[in-house]
PAKOLKOL-304322 format. One record per residue (C-alpha): residue number from 1; residue in three letters; chain; y, x, z. Coordinates in nm, 4 decimals. Each point is the difference from the previous one (the first is absolute). Example, Ala and Ser with C-alpha at 12.3 -4.5 7.8 and 13.67 -1.06 7.14 Angstrom:
BEGIN
1,ala,A,-0.4500,1.2300,0.7800 .
2,ser,A,0.3440,0.1370,-0.0660 .
This chain:
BEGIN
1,unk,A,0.0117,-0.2863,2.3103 .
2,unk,A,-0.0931,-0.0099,0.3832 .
3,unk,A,0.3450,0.0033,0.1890 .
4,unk,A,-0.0073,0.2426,0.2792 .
5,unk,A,0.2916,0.2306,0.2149 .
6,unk,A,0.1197,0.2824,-0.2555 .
7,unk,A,-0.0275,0.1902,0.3666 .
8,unk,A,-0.3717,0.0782,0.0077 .
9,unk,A,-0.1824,0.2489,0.1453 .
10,unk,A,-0.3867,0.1013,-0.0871 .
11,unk,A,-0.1901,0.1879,0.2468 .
12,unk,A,-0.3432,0.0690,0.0658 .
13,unk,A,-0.0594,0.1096,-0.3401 .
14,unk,A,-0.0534,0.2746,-0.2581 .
15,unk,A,0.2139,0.1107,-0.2100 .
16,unk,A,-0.1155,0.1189,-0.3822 .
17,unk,A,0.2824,0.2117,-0.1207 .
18,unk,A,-0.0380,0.2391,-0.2551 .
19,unk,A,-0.3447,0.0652,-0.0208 .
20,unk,A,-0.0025,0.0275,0.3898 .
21,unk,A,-0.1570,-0.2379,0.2467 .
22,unk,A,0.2474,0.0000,0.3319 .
23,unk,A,-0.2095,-0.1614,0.2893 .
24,unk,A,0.1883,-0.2282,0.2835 .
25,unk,A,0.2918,-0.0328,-0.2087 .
26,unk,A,0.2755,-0.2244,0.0210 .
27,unk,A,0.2302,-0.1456,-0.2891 .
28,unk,A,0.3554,-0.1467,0.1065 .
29,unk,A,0.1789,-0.1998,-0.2339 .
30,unk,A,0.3955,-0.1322,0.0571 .
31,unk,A,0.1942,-0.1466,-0.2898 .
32,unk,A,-0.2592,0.0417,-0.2645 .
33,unk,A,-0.0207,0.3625,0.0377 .
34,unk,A,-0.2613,0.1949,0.1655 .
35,unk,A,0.1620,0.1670,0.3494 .
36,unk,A,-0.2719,0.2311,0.0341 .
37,unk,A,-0.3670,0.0764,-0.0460 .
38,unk,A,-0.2000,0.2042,0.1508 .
39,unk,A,-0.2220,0.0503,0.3358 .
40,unk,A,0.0568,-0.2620,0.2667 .
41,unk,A,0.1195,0.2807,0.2588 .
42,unk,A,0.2951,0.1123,-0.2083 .
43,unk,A,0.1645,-0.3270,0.0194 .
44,unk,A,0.1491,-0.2592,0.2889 .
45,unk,A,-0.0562,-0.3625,-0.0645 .
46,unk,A,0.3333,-0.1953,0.0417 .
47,unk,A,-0.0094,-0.3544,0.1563 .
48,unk,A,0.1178,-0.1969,-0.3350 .
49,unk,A,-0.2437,0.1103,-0.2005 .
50,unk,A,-0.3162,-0.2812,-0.0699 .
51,unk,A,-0.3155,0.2364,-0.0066 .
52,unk,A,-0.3489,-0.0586,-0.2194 .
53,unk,A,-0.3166,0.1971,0.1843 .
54,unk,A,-0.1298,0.1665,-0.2933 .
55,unk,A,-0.3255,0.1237,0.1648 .
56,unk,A,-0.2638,0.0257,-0.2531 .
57,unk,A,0.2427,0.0024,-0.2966 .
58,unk,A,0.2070,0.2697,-0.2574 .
59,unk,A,0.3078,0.0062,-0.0606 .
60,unk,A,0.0792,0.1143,-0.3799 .
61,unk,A,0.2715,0.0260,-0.2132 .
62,unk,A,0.0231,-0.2727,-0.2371 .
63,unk,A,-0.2080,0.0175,-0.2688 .
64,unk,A,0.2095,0.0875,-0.3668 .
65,unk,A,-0.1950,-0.1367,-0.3349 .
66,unk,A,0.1332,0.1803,-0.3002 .
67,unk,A,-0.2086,-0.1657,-0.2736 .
68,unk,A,-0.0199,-0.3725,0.0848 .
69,unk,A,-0.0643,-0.1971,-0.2949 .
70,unk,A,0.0680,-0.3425,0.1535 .
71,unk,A,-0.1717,-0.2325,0.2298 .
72,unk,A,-0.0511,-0.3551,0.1345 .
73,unk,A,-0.0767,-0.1362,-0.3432 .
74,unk,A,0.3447,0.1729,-0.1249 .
75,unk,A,0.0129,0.2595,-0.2574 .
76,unk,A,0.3226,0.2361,0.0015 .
77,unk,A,-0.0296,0.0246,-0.3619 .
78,unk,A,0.0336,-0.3708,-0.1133 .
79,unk,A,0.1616,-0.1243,0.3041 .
80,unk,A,0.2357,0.2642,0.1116 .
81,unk,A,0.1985,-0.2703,0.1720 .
82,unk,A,-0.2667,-0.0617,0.2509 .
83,unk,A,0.0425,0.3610,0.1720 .
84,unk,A,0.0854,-0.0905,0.3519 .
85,unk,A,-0.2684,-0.2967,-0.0104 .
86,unk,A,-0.2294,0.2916,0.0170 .
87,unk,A,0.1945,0.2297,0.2129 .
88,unk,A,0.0094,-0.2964,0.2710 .
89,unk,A,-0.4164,0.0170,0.0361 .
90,unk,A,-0.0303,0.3627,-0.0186 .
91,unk,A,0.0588,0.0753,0.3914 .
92,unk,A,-0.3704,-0.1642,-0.0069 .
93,unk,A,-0.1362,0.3237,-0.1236 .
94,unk,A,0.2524,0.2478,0.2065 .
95,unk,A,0.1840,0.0438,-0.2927 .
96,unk,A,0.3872,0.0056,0.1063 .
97,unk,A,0.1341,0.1721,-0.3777 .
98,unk,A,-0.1053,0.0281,-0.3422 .
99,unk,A,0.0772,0.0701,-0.3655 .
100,unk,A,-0.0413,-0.2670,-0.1949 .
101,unk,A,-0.2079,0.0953,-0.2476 .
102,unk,A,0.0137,-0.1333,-0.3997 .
103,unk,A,-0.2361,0.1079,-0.2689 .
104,unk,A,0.0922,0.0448,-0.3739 .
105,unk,A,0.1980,-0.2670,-0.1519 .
106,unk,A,0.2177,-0.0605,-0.3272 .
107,unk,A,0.3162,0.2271,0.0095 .
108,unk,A,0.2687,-0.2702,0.0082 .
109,unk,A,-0.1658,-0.2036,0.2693 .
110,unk,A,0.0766,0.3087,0.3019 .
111,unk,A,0.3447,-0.1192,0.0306 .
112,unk,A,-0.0666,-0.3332,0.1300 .
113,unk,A,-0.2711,0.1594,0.2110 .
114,unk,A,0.2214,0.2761,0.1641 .
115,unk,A,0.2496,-0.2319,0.1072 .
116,unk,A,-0.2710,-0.2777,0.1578 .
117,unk,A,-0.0822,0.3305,0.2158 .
118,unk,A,0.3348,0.0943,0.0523 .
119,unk,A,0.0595,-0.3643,0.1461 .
120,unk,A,-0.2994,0.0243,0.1754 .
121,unk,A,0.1751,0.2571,0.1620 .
122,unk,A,0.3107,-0.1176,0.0346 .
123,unk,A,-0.1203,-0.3628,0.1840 .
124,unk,A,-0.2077,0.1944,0.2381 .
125,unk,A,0.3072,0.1897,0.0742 .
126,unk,A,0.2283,-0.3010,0.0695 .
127,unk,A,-0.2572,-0.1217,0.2192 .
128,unk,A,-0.0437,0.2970,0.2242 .
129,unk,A,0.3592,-0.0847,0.1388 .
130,unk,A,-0.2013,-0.2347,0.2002 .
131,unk,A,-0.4001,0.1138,-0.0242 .
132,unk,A,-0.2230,0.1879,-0.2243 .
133,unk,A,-0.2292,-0.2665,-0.1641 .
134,unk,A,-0.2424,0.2122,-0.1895 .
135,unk,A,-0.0916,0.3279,-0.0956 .
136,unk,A,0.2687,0.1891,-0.1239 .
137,unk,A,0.0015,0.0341,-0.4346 .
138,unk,A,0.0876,0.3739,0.0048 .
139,unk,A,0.0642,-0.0252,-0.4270 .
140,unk,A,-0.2474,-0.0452,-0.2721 .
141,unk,A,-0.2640,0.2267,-0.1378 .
142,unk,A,-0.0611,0.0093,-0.3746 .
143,unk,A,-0.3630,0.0725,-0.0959 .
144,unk,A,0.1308,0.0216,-0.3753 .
145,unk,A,0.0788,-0.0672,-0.2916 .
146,unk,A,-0.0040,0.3843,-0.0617 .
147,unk,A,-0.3838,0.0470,-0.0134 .
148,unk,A,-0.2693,0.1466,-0.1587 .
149,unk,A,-0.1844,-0.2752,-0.2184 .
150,unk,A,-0.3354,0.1901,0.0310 .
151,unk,A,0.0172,-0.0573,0.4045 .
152,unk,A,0.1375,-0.3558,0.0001 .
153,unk,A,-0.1638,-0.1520,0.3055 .
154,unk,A,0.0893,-0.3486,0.0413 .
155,unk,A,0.2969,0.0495,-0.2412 .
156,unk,A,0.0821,-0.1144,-0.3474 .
157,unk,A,-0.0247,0.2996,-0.1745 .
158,unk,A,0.2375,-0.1575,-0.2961 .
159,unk,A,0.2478,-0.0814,0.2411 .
160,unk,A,-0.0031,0.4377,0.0640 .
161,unk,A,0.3668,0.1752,-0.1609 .
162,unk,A,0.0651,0.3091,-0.0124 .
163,unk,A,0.2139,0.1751,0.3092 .
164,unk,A,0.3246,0.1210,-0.2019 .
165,unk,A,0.3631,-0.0740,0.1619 .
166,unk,A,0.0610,-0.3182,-0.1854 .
167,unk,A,-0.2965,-0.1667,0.1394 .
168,unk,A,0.0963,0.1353,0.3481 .
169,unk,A,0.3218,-0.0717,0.0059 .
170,unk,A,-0.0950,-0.4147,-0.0460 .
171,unk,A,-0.1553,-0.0223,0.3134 .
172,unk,A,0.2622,-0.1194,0.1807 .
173,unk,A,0.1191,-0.0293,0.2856 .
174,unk,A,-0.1918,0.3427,0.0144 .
175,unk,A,0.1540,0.0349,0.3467 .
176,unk,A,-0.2645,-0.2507,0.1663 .
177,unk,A,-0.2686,0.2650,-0.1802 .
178,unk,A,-0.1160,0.2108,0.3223 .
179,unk,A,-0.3611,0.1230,-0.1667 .
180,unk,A,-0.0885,-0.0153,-0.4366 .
181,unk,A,-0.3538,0.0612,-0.0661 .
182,unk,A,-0.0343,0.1630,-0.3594 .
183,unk,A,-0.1850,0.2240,-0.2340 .
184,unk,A,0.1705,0.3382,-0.0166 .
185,unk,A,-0.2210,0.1100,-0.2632 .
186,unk,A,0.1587,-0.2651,-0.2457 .
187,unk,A,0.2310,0.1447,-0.2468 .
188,unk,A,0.3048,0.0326,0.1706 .
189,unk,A,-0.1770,-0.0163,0.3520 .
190,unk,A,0.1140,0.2379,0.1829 .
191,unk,A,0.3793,-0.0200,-0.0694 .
192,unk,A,-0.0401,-0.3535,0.0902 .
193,unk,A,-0.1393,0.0961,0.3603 .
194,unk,A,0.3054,0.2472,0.0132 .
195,unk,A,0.2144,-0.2743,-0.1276 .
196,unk,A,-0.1086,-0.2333,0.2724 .
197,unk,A,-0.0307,0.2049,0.3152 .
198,unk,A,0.3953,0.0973,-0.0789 .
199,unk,A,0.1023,-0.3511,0.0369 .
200,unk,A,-0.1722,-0.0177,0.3416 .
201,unk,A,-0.3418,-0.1908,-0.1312 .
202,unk,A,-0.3270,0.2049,0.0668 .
203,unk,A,-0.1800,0.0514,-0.2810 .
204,unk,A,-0.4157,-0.0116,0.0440 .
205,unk,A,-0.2824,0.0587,-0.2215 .
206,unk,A,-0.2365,-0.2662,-0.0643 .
207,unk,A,-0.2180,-0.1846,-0.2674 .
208,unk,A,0.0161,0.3462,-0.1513 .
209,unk,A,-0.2117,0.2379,-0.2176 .
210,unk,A,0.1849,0.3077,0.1567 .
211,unk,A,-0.1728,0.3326,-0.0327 .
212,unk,A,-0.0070,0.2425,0.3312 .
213,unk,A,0.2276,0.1884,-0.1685 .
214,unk,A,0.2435,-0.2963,-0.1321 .
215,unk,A,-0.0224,-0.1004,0.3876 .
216,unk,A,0.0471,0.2958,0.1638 .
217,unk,A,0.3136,0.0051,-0.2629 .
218,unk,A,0.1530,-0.3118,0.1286 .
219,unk,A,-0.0333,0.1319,0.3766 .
220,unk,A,0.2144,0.2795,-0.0374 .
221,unk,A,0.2558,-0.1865,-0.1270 .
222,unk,A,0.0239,-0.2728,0.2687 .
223,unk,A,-0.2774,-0.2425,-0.0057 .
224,unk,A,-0.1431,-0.0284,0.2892 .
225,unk,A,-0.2010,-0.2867,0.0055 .
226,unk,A,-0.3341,-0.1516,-0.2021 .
227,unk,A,-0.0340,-0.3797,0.0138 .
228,unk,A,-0.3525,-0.0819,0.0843 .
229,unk,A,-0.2101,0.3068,-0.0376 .
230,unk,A,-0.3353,0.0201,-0.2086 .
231,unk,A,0.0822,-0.3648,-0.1376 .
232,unk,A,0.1097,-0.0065,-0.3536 .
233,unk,A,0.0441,0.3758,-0.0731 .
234,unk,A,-0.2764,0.2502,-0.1172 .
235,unk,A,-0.2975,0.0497,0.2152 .
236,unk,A,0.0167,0.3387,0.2052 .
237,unk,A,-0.2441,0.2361,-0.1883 .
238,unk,A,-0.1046,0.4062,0.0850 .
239,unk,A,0.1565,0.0729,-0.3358 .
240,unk,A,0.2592,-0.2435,-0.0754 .
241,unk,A,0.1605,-0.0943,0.3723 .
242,unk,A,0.2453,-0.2099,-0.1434 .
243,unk,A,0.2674,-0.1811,0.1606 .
244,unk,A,-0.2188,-0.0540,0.3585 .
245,unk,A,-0.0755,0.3630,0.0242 .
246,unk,A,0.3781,0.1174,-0.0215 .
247,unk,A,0.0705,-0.2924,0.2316 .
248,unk,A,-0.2818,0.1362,0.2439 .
249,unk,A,0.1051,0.3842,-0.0774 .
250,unk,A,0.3411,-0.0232,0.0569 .
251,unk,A,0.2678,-0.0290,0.2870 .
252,unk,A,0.1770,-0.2143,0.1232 .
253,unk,A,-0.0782,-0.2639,-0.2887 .
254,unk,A,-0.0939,-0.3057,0.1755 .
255,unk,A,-0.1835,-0.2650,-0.1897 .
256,unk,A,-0.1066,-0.3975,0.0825 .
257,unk,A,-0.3518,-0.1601,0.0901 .
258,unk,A,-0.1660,-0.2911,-0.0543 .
259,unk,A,-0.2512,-0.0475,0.2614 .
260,unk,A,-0.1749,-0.2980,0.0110 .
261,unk,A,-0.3440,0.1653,-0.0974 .
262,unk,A,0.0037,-0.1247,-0.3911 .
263,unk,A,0.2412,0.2026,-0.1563 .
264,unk,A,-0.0776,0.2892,0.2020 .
265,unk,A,-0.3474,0.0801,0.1347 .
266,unk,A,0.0130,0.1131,0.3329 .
267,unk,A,-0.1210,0.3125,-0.0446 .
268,unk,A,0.2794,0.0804,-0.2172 .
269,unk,A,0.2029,-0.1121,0.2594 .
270,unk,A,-0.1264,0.1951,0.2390 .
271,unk,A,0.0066,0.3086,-0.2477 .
272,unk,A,0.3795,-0.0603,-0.0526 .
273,unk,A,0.1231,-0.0282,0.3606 .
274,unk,A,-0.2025,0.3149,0.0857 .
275,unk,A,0.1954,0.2006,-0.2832 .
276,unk,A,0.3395,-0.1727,0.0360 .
277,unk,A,0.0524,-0.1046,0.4032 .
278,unk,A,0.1897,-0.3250,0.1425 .
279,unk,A,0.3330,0.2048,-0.1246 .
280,unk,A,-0.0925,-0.0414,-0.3414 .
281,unk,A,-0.1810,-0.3296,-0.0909 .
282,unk,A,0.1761,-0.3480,0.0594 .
283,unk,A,-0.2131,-0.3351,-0.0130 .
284,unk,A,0.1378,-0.2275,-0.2310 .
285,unk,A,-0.1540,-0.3712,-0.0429 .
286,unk,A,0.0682,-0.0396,-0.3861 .
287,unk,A,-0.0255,-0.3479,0.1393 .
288,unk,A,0.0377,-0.2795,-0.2595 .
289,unk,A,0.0728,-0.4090,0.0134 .
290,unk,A,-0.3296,-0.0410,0.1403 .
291,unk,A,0.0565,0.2328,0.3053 .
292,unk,A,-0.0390,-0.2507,0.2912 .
293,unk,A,-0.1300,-0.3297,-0.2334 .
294,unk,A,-0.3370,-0.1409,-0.0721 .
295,unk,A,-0.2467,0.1527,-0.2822 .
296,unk,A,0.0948,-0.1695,-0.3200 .
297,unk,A,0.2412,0.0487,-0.3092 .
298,unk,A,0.3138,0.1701,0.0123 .
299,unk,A,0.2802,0.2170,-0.1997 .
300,unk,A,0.1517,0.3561,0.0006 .
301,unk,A,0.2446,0.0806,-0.2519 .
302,unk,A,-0.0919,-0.2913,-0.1985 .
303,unk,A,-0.3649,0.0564,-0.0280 .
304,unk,A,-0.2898,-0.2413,0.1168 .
305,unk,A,-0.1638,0.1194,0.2840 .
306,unk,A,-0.3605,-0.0584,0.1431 .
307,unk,A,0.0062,0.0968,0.4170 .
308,unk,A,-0.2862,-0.0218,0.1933 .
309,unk,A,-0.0042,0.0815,0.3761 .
310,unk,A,-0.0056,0.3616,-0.0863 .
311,unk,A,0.1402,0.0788,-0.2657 .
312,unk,A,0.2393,-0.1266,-0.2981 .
313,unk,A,-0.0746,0.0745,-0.4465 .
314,unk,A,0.1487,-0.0847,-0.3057 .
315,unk,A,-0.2538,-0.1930,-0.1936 .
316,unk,A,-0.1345,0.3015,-0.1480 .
317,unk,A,-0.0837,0.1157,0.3028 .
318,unk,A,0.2786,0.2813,0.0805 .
319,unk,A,0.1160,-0.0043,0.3133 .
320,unk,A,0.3731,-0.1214,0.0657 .
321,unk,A,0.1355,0.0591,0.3459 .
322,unk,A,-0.1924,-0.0756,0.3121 .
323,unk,A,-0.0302,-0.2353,0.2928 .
324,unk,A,0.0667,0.2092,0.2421 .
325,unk,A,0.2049,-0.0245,0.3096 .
326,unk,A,0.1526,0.3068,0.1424 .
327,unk,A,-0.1224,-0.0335,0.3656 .
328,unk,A,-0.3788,-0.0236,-0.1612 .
329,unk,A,0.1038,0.3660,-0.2078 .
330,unk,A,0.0868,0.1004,0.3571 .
331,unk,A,-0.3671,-0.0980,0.1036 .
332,unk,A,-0.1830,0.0846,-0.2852 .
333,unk,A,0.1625,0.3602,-0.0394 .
334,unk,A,-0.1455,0.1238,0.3644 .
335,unk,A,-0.3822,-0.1290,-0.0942 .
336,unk,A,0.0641,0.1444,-0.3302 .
337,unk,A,0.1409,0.3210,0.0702 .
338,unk,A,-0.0517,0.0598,0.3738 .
339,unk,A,0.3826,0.0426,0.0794 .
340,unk,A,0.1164,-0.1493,0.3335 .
341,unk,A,0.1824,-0.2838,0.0211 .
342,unk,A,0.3452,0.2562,0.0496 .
343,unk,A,-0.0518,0.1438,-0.3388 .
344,unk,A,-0.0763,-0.3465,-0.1824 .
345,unk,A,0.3289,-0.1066,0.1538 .
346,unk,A,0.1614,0.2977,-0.1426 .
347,unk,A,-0.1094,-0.0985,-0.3215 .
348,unk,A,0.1085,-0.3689,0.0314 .
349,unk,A,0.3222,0.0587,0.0793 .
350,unk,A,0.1492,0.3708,0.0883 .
351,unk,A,-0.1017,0.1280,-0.2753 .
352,unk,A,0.1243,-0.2721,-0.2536 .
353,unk,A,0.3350,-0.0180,0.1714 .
354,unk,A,0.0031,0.4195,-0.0892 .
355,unk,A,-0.0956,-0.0233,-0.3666 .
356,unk,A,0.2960,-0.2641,-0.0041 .
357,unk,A,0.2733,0.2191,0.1696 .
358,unk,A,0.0228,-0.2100,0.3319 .
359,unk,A,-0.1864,0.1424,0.2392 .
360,unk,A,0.3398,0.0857,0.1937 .
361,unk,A,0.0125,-0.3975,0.0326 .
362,unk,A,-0.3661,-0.1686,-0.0170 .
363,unk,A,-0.4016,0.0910,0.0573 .
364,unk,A,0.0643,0.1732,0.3138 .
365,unk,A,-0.0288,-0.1238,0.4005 .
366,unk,A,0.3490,0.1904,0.0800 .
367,unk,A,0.2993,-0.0960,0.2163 .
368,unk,A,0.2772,-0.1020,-0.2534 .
369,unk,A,-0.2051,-0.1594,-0.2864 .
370,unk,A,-0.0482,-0.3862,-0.0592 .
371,unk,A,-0.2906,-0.1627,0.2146 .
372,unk,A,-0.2171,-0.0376,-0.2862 .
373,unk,A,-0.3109,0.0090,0.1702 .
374,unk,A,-0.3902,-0.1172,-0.0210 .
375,unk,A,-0.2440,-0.0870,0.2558 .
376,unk,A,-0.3506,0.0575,-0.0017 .
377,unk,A,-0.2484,-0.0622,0.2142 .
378,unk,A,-0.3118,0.2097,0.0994 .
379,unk,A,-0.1689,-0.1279,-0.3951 .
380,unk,A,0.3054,0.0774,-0.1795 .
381,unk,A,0.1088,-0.3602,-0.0269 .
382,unk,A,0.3139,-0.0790,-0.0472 .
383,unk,A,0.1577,-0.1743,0.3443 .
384,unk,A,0.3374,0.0102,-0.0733 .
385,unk,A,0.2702,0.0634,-0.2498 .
386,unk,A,0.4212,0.1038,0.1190 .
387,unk,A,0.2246,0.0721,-0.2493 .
388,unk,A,0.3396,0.1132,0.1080 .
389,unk,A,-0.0660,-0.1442,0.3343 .
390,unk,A,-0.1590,-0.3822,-0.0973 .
391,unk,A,-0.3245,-0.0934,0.0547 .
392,unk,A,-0.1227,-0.0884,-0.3639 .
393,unk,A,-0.3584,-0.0661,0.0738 .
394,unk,A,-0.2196,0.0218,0.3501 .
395,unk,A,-0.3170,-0.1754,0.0374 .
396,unk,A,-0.0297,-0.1480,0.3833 .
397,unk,A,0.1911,0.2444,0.2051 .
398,unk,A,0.1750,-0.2020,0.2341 .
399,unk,A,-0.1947,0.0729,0.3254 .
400,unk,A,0.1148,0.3952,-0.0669 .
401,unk,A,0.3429,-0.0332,0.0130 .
402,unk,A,0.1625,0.0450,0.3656 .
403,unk,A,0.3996,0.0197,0.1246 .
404,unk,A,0.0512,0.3575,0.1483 .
């Protein structure tokens, strides 16, 4: 962490905030809390505050990963107790929250991982009293066991159970559950999605053989969310639309993306954004331990692992998670789509805070909310990293820094 005055003001820059670019705008921060953001001539400068010129830069809000596998050579899956390891390197990539994300695994073992996450939690809490050292773990996200063996991705299809209330009601602490991926074509599907969303945990469909008409189902009653569209789910076809046609047909069902240009082509990206908008898509990383690490051999859920510089497969060849940082899906989603940076933003971070119910507190550049915040410059590089007011990560920014 760079130590710098919780009393900062940035000026001289613009301001991404929900899907809007605000030119000459000005950020003050006092007490890890933003003070106000908006246009430089709305707001005095006081003489405590240390000031950063931003000229040339963005201000965003920070980014929000809601499928984050692991990273830095640490799998969530076998090494739960490694959370905040990762959590402390993720400023790098503008990331300032995140779900952490753990695929399919044998029923009795989610215990022990729930509580590793809950602790995670917990010692990032203790040490806020005196500074935020990482990104914030907002919960866990369970991509399974409740899936469809027939769409098994990088999963172990034999570790896949059925979704009835006994099987739910072992995943505990289910309070540190903020997202469940699942089939809710599975016998017993749907009731579990109901089952779920009443106990405060969204329920999404994913690795799923869902018919239009089985998805369009599950959206009116409550799910509102499809964990990385197109991949592992039935193609979209002019007959049979399947699962991505209700998710591109219907509103206000918001679904994930992978985009790091292998498991989606960018054409389909581009395809999606035009039907769906910034309000509707979120970039997730599906990141895994090799996120950040040389090409080589690694693990996810227990499961060898061959990564190259692009991408990461199961010796058979499937793909299992990516390598992909979220400030690079920031990147790659305007050249794939033709967005503006605003709206790629929007999907990195407003729009994941919504689909998890905090929008009133994160994703947004408003007076009142914690100074999570990114900086990019004019190549959408990360520059710089504040979360609740500390300086996580800043490459050379010294000679930009002033007293008022």
């Amino acid at each position: 962490m760079v130590e710098h005055p919780r009393s900062l003001a940035i000026h001289n820059i613009d301001l991404l905030e929900d899907g809007r670019q605000i030119k000459d705008g000005l950020i003050v921060i006092e007490q890890g809390v933003i003070r106000f953001a908006g246009q430089r001539s709305e707001c005095a400068l006081e003489e405590h505050h240390v000031t950063l010129d931003g000229k040339g830069w963005f201000a965003a809000p920070g980014f929000i990963d809601l499928q984050l596998n692991g990273a830095y050579g640490v799998d969530f899956s076998s090494d739960p107790g490694r959370i905040n390891e990762v959590a402390a390197r993720l400023p790098e990539s503008g990331v300032t929250a995140f779900l952490a994300t753990m695929i399919t695994s044998p029923l009795d073992e989610y215990p022990d991982k729930l509580r590793a996450v809950m602790a995670a939690q917990a010692e990032a809490a203790e040490a806020t009293t005196v500074h935020n050292p990482a990104a914030r773990v907002l919960g866990a996200h369970l991509e399974g066991p409740f899936l469809n063996p027939e769409m098994p991705g990088a999963h172990q299809p034999e570790l896949f159970i059925q979704p009835i209330v006994e099987n739910l009601q072992k995943l505990n602490p289910l309070e540190v559950v903020r997202l469940m991926t699942l089939a809710v074509e599975m016998p017993g599907g749907m009731e579990a999605a109901s089952w779920l969303q009443a106990r405060g945990v969204i329920a999404a469909i994913g690795h799923s053989n869902a018919t239009a008409e089985q998805g369009l189902q599950a959206f009116s009653e409550g799910v509102g969310y499809v964990t990385h569209l197109f991949n592992a789910m039935l193609p979209l076809h002019h007959r049979q639309p399947g699962l991505v046609g209700a998710t591109l047909g219907s509103n206000p069902v918001r679904c994930g993306l992978i985009v790091d240009g292998i498991h989606l082509h960018p054409l389909v990206v581009k395809l999606v954004y035009q039907c769906l908008g910034a309000g509707r898509l979120t970039l997730v990383t599906d990141a895994m331990a090799a996120m950040g690490m040389p090409p080589g051999d690694y693990q996810i859920g227990g499961q060898a692992v061959r990564v190259t510089s692009s991408d990461a497969r199961l010796q058979d060849g499937r793909l299992a998670g990516s390598v992909l940082r979220m400030d690079q899906a920031v990147r790659n989603m305007v050249a794939f789509s033709g967005c503006s940076l605003a709206e790629a933003v929007r999907m990195a971070a407003t729009t994941p805070a919504e689909v998890l119910g905090i929008d009133d507190r994160f994703g947004h550049l408003k007076s009142g909310y914690p100074a999570d915040i990114v900086l990019l410059d004019g190549s959408m590089q990360v520059q710089a990293t504040i979360i609740g007011g500390n300086v996580l990560f800043a490459r050379e920014w010294e000679n930009k820094l002033t007293t008022c």
